[in-house]
mmCIF file as Biopython writes it, N, C-alpha, C and O atoms, coordinates in Angstrom:
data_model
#
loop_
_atom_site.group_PDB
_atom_site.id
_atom_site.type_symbol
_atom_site.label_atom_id
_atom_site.label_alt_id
_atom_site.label_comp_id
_atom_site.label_asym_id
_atom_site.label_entity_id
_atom_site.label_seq_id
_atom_site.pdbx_PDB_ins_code
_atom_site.Cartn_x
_atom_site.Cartn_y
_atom_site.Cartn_z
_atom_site.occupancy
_atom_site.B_iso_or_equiv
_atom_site.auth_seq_id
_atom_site.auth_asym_id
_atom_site.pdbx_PDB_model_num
ATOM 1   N N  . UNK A ? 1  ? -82.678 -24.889 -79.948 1.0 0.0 1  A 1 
ATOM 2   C CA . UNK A ? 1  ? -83.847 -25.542 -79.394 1.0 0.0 1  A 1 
ATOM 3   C C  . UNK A ? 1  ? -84.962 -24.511 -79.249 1.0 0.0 1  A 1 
ATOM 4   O O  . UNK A ? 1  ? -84.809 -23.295 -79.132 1.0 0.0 1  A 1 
ATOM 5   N N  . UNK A ? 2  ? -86.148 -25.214 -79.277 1.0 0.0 2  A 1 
ATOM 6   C CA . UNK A ? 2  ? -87.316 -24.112 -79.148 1.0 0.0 2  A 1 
ATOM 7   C C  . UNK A ? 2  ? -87.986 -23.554 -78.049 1.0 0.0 2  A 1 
ATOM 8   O O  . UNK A ? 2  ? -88.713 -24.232 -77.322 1.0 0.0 2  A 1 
ATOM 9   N N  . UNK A ? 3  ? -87.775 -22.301 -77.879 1.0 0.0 3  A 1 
ATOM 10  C CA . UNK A ? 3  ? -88.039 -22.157 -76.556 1.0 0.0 3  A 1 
ATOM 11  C C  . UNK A ? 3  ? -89.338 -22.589 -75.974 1.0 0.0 3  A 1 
ATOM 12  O O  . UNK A ? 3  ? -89.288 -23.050 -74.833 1.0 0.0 3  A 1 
ATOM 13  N N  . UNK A ? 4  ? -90.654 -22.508 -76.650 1.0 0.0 4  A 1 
ATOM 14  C CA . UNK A ? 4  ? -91.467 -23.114 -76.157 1.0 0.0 4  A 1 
ATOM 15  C C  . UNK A ? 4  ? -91.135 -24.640 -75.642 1.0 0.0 4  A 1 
ATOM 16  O O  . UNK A ? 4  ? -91.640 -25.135 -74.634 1.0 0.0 4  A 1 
ATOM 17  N N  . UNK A ? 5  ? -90.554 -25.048 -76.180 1.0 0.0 5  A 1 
ATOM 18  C CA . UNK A ? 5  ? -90.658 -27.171 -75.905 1.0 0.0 5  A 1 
ATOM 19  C C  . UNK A ? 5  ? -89.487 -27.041 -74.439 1.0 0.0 5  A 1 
ATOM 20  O O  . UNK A ? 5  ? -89.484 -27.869 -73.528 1.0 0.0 5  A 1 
ATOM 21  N N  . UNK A ? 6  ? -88.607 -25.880 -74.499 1.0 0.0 6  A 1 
ATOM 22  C CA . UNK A ? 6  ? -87.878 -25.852 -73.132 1.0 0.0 6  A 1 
ATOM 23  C C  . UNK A ? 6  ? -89.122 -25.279 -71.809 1.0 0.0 6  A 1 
ATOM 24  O O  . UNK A ? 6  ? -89.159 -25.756 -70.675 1.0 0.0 6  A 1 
ATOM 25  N N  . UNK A ? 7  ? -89.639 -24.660 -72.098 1.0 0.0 7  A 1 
ATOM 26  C CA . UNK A ? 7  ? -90.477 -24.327 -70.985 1.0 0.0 7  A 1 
ATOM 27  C C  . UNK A ? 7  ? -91.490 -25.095 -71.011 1.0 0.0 7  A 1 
ATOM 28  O O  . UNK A ? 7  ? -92.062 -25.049 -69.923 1.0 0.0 7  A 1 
ATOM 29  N N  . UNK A ? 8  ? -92.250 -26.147 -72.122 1.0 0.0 8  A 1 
ATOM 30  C CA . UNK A ? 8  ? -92.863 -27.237 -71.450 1.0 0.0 8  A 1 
ATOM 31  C C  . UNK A ? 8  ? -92.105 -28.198 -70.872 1.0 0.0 8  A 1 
ATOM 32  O O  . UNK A ? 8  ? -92.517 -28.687 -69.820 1.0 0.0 8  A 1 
ATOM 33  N N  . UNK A ? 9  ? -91.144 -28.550 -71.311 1.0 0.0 9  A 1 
ATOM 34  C CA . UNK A ? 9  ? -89.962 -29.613 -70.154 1.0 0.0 9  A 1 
ATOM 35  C C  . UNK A ? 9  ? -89.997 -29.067 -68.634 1.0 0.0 9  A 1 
ATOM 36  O O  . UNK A ? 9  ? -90.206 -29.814 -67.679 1.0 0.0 9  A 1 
ATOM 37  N N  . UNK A ? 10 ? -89.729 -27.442 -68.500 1.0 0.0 10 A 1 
ATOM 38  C CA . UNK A ? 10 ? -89.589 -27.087 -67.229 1.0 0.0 10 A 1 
ATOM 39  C C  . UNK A ? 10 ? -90.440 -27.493 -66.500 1.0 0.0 10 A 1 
ATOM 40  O O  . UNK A ? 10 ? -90.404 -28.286 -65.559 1.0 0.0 10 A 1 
ATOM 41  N N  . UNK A ? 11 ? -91.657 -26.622 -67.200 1.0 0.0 11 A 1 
ATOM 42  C CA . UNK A ? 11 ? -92.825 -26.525 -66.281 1.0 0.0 11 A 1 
ATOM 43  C C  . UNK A ? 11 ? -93.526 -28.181 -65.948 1.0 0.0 11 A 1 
ATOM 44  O O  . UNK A ? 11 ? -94.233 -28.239 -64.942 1.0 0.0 11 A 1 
ATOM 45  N N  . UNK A ? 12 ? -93.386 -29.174 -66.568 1.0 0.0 12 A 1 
ATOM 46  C CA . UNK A ? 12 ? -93.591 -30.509 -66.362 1.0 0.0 12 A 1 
ATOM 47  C C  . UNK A ? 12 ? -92.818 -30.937 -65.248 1.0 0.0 12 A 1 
ATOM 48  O O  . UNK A ? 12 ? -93.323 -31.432 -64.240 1.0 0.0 12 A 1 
ATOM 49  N N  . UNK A ? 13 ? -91.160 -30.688 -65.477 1.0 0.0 13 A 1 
ATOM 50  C CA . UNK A ? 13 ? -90.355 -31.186 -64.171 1.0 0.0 13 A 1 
ATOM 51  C C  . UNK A ? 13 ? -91.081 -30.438 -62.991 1.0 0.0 13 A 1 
ATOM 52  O O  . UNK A ? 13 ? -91.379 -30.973 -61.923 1.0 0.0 13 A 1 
ATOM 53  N N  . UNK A ? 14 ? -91.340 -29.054 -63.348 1.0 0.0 14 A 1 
ATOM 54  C CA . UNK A ? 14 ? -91.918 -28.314 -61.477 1.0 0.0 14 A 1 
ATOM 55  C C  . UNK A ? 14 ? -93.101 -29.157 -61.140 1.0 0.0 14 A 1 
ATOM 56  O O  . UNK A ? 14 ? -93.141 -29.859 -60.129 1.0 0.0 14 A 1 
ATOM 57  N N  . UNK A ? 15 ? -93.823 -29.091 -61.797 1.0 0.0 15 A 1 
ATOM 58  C CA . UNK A ? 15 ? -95.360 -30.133 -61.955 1.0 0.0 15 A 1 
ATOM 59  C C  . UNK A ? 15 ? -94.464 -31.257 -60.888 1.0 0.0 15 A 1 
ATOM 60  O O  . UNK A ? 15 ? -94.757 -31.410 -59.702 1.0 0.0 15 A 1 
ATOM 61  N N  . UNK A ? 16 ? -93.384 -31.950 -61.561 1.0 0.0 16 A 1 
ATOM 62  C CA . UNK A ? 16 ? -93.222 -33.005 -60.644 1.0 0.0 16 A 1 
ATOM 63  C C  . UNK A ? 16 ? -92.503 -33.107 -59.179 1.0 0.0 16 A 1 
ATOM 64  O O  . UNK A ? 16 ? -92.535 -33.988 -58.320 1.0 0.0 16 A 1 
ATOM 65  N N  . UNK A ? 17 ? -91.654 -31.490 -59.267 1.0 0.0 17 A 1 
ATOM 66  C CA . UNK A ? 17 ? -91.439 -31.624 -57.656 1.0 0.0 17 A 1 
ATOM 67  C C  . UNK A ? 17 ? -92.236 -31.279 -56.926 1.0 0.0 17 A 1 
ATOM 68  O O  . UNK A ? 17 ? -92.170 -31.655 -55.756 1.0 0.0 17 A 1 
ATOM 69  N N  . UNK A ? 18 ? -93.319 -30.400 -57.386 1.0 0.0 18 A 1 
ATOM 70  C CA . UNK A ? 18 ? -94.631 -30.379 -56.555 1.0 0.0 18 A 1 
ATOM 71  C C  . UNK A ? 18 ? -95.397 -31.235 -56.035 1.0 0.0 18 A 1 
ATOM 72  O O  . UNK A ? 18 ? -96.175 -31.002 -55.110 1.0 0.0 18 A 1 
ATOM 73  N N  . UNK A ? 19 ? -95.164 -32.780 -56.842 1.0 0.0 19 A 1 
ATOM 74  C CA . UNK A ? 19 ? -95.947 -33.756 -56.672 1.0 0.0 19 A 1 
ATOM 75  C C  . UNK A ? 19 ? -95.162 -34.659 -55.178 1.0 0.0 19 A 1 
ATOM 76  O O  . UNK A ? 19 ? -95.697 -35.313 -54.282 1.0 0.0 19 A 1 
ATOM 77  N N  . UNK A ? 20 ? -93.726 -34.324 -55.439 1.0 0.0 20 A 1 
ATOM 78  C CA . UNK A ? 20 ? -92.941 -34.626 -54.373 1.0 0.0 20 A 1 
ATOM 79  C C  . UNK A ? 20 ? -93.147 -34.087 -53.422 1.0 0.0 20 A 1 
ATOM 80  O O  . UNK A ? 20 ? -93.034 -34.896 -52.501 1.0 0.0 20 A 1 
ATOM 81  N N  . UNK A ? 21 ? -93.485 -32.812 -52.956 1.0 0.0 21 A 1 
ATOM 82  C CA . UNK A ? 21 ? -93.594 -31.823 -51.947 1.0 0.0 21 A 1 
ATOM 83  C C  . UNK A ? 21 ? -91.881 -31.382 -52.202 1.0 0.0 21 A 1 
ATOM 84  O O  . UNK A ? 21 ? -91.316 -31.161 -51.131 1.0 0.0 21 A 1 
ATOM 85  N N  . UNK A ? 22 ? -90.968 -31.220 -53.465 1.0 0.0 22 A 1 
ATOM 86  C CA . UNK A ? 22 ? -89.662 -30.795 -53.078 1.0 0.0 22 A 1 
ATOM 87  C C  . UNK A ? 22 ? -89.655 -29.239 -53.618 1.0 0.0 22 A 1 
ATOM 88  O O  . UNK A ? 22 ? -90.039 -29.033 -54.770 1.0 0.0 22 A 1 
ATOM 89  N N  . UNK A ? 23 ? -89.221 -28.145 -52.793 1.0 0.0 23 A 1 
ATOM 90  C CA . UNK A ? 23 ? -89.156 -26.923 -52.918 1.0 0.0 23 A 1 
ATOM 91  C C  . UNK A ? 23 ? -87.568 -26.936 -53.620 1.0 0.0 23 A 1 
ATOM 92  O O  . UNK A ? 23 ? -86.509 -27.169 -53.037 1.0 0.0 23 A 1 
ATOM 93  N N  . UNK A ? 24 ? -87.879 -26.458 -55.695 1.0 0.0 24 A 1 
ATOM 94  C CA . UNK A ? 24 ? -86.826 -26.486 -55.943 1.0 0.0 24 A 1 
ATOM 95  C C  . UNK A ? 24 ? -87.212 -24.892 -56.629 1.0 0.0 24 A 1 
ATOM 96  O O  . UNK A ? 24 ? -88.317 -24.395 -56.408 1.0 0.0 24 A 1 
ATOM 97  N N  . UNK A ? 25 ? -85.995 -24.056 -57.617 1.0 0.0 25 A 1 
ATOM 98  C CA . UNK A ? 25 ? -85.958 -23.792 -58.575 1.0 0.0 25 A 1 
ATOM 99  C C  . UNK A ? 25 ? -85.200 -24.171 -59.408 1.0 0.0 25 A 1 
ATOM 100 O O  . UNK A ? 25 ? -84.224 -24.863 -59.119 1.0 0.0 25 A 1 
ATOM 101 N N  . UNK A ? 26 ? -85.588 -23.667 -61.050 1.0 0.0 26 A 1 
ATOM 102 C CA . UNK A ? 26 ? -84.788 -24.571 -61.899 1.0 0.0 26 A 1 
ATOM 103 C C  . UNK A ? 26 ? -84.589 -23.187 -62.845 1.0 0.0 26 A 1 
ATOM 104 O O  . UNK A ? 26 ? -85.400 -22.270 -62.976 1.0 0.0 26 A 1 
ATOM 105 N N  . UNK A ? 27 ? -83.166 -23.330 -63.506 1.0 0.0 27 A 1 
ATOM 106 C CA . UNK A ? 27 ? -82.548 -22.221 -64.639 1.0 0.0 27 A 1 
ATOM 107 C C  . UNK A ? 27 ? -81.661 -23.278 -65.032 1.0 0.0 27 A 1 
ATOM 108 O O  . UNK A ? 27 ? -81.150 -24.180 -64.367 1.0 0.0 27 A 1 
ATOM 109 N N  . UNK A ? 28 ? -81.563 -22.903 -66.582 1.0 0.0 28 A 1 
ATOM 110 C CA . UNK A ? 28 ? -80.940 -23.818 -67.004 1.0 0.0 28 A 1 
ATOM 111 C C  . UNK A ? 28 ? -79.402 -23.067 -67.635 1.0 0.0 28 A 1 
ATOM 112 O O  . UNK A ? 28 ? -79.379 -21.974 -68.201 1.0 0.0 28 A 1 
ATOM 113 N N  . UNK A ? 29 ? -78.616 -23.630 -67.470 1.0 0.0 29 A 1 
ATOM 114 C CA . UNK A ? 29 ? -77.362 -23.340 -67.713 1.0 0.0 29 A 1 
ATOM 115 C C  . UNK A ? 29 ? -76.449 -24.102 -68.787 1.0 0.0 29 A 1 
ATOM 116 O O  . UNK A ? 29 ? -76.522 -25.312 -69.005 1.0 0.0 29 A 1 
ATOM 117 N N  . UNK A ? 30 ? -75.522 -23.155 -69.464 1.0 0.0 30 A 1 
ATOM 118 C CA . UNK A ? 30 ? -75.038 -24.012 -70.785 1.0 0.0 30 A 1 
ATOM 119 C C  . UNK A ? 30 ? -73.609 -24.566 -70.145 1.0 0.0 30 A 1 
ATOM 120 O O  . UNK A ? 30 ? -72.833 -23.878 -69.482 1.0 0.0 30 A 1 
ATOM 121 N N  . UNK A ? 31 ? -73.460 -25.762 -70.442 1.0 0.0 31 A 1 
ATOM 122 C CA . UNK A ? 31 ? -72.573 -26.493 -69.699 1.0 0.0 31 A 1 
ATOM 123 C C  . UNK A ? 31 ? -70.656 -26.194 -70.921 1.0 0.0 31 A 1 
ATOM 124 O O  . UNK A ? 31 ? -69.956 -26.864 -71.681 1.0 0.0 31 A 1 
ATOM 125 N N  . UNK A ? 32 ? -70.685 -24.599 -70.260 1.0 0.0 32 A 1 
ATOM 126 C CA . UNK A ? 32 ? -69.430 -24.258 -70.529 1.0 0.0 32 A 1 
ATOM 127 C C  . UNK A ? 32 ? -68.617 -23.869 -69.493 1.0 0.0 32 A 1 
ATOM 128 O O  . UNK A ? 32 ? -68.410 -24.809 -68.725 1.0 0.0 32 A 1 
ATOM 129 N N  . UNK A ? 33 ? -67.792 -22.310 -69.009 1.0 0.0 33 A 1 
ATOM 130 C CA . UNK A ? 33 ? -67.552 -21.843 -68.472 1.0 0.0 33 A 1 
ATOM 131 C C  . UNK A ? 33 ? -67.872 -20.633 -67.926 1.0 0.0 33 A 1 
ATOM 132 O O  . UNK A ? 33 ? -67.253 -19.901 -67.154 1.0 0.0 33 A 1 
ATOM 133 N N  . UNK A ? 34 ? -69.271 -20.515 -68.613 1.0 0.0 34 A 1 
ATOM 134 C CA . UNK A ? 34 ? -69.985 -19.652 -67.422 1.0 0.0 34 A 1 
ATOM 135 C C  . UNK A ? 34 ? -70.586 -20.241 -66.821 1.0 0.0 34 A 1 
ATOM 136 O O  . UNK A ? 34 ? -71.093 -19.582 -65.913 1.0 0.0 34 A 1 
ATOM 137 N N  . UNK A ? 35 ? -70.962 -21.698 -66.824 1.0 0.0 35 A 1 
ATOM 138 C CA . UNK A ? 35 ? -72.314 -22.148 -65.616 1.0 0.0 35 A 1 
ATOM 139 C C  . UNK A ? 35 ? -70.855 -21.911 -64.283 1.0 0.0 35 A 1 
ATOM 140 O O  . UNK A ? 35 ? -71.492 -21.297 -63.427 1.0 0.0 35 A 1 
ATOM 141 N N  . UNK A ? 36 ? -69.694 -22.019 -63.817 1.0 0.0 36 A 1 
ATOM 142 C CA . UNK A ? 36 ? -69.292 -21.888 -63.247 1.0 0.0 36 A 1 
ATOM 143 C C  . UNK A ? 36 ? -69.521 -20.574 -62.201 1.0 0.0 36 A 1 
ATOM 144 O O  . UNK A ? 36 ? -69.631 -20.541 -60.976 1.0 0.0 36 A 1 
ATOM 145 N N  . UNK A ? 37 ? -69.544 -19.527 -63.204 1.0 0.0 37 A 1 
ATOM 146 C CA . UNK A ? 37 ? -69.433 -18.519 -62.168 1.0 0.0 37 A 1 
ATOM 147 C C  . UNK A ? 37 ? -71.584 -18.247 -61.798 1.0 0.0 37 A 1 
ATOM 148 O O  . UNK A ? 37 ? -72.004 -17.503 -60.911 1.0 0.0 37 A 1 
ATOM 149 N N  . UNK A ? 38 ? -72.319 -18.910 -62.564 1.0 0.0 38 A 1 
ATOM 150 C CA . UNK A ? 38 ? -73.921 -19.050 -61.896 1.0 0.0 38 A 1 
ATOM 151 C C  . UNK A ? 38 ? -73.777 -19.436 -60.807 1.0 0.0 38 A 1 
ATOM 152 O O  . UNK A ? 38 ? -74.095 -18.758 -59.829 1.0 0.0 38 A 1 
ATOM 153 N N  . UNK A ? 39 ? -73.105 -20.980 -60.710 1.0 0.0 39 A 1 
ATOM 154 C CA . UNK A ? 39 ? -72.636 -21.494 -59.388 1.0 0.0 39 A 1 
ATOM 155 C C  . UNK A ? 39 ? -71.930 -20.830 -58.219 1.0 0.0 39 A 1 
ATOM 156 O O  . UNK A ? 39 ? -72.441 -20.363 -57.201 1.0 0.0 39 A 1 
ATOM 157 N N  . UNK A ? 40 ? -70.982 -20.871 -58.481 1.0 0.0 40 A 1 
ATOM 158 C CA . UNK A ? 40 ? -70.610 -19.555 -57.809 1.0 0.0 40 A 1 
ATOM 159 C C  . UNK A ? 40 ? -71.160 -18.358 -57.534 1.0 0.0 40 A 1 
ATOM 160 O O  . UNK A ? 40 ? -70.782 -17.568 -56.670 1.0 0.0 40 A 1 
ATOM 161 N N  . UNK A ? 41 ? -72.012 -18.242 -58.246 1.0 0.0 41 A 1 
ATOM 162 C CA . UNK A ? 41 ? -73.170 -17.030 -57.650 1.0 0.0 41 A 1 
ATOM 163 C C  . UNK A ? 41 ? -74.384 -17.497 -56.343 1.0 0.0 41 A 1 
ATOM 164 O O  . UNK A ? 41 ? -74.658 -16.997 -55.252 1.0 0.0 41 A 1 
ATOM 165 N N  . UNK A ? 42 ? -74.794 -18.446 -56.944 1.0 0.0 42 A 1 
ATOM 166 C CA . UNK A ? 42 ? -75.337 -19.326 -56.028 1.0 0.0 42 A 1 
ATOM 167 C C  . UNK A ? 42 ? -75.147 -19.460 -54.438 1.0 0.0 42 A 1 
ATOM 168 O O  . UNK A ? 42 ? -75.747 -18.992 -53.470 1.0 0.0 42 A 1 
ATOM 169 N N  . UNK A ? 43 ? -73.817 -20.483 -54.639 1.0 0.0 43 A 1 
ATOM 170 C CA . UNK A ? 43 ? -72.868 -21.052 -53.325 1.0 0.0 43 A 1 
ATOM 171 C C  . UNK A ? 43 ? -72.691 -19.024 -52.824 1.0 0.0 43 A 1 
ATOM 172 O O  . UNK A ? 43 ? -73.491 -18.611 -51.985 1.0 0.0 43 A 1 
ATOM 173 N N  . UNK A ? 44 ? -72.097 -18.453 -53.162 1.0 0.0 44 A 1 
ATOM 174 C CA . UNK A ? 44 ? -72.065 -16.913 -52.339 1.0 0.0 44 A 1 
ATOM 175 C C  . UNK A ? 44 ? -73.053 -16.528 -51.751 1.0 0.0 44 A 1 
ATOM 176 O O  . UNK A ? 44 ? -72.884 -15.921 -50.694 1.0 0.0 44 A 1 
ATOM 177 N N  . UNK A ? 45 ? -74.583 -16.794 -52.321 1.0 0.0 45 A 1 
ATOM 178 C CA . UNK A ? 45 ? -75.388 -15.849 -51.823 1.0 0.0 45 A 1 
ATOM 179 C C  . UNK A ? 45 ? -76.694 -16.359 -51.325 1.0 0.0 45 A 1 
ATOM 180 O O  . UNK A ? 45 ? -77.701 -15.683 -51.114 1.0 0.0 45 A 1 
ATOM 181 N N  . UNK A ? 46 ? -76.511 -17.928 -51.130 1.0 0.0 46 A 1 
ATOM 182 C CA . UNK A ? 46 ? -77.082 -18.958 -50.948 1.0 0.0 46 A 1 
ATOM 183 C C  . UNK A ? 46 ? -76.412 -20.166 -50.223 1.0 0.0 46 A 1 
ATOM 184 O O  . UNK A ? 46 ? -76.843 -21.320 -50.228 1.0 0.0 46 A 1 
ATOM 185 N N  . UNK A ? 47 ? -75.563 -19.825 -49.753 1.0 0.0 47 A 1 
ATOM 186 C CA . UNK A ? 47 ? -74.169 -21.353 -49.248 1.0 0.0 47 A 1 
ATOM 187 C C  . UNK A ? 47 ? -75.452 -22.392 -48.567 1.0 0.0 47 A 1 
ATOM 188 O O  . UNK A ? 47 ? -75.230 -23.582 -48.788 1.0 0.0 47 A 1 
ATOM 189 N N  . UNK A ? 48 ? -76.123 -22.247 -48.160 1.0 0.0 48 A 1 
ATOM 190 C CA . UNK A ? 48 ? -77.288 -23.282 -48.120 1.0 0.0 48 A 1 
ATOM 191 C C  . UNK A ? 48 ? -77.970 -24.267 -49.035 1.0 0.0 48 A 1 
ATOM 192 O O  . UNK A ? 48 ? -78.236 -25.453 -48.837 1.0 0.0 48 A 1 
ATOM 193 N N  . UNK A ? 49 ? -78.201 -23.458 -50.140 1.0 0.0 49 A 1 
ATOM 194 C CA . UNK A ? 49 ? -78.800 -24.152 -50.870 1.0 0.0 49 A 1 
ATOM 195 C C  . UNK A ? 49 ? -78.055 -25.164 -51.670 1.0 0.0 49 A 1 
ATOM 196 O O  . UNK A ? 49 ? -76.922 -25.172 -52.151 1.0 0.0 49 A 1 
ATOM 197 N N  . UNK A ? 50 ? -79.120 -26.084 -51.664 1.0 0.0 50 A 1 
ATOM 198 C CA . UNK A ? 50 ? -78.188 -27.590 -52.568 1.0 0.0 50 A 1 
ATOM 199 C C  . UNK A ? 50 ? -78.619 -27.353 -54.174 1.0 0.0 50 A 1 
ATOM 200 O O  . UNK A ? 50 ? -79.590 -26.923 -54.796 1.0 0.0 50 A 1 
ATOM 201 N N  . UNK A ? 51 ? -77.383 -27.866 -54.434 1.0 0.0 51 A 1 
ATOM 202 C CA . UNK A ? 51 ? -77.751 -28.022 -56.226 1.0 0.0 51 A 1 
ATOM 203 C C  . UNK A ? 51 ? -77.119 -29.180 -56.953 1.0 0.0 51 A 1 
ATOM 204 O O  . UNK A ? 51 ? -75.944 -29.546 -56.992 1.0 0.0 51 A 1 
ATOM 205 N N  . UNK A ? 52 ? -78.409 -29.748 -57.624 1.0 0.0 52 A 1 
ATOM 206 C CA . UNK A ? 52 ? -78.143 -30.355 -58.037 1.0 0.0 52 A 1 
ATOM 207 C C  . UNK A ? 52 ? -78.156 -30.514 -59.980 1.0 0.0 52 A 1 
ATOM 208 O O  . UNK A ? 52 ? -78.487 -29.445 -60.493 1.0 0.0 52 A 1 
ATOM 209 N N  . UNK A ? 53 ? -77.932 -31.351 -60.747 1.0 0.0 53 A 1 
ATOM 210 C CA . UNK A ? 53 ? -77.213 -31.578 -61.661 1.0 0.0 53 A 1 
ATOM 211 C C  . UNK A ? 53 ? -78.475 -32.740 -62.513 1.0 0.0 53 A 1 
ATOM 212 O O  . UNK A ? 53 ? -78.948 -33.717 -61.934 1.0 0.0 53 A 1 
ATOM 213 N N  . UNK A ? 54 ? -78.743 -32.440 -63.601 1.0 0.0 54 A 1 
ATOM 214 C CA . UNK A ? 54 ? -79.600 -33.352 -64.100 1.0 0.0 54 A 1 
ATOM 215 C C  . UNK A ? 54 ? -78.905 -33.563 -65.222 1.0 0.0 54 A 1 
ATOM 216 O O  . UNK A ? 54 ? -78.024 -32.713 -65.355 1.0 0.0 54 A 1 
ATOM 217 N N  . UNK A ? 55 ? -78.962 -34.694 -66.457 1.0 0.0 55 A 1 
ATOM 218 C CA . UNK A ? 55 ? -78.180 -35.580 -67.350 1.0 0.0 55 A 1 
ATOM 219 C C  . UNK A ? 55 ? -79.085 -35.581 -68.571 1.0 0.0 55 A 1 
ATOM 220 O O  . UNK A ? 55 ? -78.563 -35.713 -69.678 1.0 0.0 55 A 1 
ATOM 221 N N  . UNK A ? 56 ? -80.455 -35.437 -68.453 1.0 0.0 56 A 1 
ATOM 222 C CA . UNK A ? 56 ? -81.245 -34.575 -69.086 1.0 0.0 56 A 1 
ATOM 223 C C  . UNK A ? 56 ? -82.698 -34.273 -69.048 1.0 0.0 56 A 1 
ATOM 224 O O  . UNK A ? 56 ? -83.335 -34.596 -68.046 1.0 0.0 56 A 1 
ATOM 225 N N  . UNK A ? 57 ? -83.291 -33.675 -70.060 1.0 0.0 57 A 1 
ATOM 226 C CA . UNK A ? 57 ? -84.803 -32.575 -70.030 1.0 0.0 57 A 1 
ATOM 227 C C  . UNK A ? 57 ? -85.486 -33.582 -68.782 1.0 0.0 57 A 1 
ATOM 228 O O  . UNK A ? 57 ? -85.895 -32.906 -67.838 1.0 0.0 57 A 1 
ATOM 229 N N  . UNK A ? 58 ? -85.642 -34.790 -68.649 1.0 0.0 58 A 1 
ATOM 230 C CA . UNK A ? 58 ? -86.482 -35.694 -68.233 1.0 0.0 58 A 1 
ATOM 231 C C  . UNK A ? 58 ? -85.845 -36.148 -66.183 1.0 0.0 58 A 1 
ATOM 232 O O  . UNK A ? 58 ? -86.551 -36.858 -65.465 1.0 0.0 58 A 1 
ATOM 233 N N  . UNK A ? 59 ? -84.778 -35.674 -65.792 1.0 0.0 59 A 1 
ATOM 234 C CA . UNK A ? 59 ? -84.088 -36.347 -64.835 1.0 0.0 59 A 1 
ATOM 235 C C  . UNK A ? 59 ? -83.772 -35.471 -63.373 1.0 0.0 59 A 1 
ATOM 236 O O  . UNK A ? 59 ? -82.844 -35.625 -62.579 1.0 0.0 59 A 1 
ATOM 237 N N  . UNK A ? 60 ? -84.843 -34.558 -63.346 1.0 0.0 60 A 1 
ATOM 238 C CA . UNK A ? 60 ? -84.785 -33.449 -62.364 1.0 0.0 60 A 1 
ATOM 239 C C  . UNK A ? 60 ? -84.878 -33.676 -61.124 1.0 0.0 60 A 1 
ATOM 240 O O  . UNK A ? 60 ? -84.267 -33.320 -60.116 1.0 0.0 60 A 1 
ATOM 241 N N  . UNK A ? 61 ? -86.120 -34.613 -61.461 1.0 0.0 61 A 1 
ATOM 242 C CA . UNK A ? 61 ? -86.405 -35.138 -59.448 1.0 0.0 61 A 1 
ATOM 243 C C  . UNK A ? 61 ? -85.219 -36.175 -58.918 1.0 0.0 61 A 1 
ATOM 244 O O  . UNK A ? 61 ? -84.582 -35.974 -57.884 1.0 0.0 61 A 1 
ATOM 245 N N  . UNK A ? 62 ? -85.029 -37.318 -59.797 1.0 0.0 62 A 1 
ATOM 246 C CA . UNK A ? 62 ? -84.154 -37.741 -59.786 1.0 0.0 62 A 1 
ATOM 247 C C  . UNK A ? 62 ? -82.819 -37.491 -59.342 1.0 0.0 62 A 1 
ATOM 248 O O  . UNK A ? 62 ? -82.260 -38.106 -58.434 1.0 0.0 62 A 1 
ATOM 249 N N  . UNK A ? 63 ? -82.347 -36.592 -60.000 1.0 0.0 63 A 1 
ATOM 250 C CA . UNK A ? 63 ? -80.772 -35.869 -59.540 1.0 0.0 63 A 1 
ATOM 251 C C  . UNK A ? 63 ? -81.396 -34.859 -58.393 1.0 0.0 63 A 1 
ATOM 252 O O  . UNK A ? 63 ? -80.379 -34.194 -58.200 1.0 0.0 63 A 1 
ATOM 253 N N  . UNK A ? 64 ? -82.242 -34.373 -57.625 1.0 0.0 64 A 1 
ATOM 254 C CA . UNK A ? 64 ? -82.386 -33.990 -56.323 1.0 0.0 64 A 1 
ATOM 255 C C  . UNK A ? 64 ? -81.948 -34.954 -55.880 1.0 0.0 64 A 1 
ATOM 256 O O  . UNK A ? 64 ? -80.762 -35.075 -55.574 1.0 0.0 64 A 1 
ATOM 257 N N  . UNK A ? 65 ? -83.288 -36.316 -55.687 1.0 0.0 65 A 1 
ATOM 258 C CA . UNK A ? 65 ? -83.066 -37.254 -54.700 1.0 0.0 65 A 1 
ATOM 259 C C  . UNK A ? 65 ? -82.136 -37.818 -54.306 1.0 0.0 65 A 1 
ATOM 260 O O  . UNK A ? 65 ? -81.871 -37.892 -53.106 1.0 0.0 65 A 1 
ATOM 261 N N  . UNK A ? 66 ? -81.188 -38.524 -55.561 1.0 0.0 66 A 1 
ATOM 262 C CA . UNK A ? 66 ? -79.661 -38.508 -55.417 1.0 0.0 66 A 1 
ATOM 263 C C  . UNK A ? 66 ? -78.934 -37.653 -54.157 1.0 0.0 66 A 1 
ATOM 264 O O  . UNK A ? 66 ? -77.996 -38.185 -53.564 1.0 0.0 66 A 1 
ATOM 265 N N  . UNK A ? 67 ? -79.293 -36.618 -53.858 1.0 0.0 67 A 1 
ATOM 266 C CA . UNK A ? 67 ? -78.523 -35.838 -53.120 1.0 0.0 67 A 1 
ATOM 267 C C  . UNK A ? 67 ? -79.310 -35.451 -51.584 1.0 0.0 67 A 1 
ATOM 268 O O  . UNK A ? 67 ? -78.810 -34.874 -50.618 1.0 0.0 67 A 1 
ATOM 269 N N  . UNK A ? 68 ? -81.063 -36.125 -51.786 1.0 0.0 68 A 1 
ATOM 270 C CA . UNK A ? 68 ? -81.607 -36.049 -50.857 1.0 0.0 68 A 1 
ATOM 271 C C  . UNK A ? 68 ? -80.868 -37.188 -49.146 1.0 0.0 68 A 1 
ATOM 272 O O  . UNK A ? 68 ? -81.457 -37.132 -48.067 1.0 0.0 68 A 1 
#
């Protein structure tokens, strides 16, 4: 995939939690067996922070709210 068209997807989804007022960040992770240990990096050094899971480029705010 091209990295430009991934960082206009991003920067569109932030565009839209901004519009929410939702304080997120976003990295994207390849859905093998390392997003596990990201997570796990996360939950260690962050046990606060929520994370959530999007289904795809387009479904960011969405899979927050789900969990809002």
């Amino acid at each position: 995939m091209d990295g430009d068209a991934v960082r206009a997807v991003l920067d569109k989804e932030r565009a839209r939690f901004g519009q929410d007022a939702i304080d997120a960040f976003m990295t994207p992770i390849a859905p093998d067996e390392a997003a596990r240990s990201s997570v796990n990096l996360v939950r260690r050094h962050a046990p606060g922070a929520e994370i959530a899971f999007d289904t795809s480029g387009g479904d960011r705010v969405e899979a927050v709210e789900r969990w809002r």
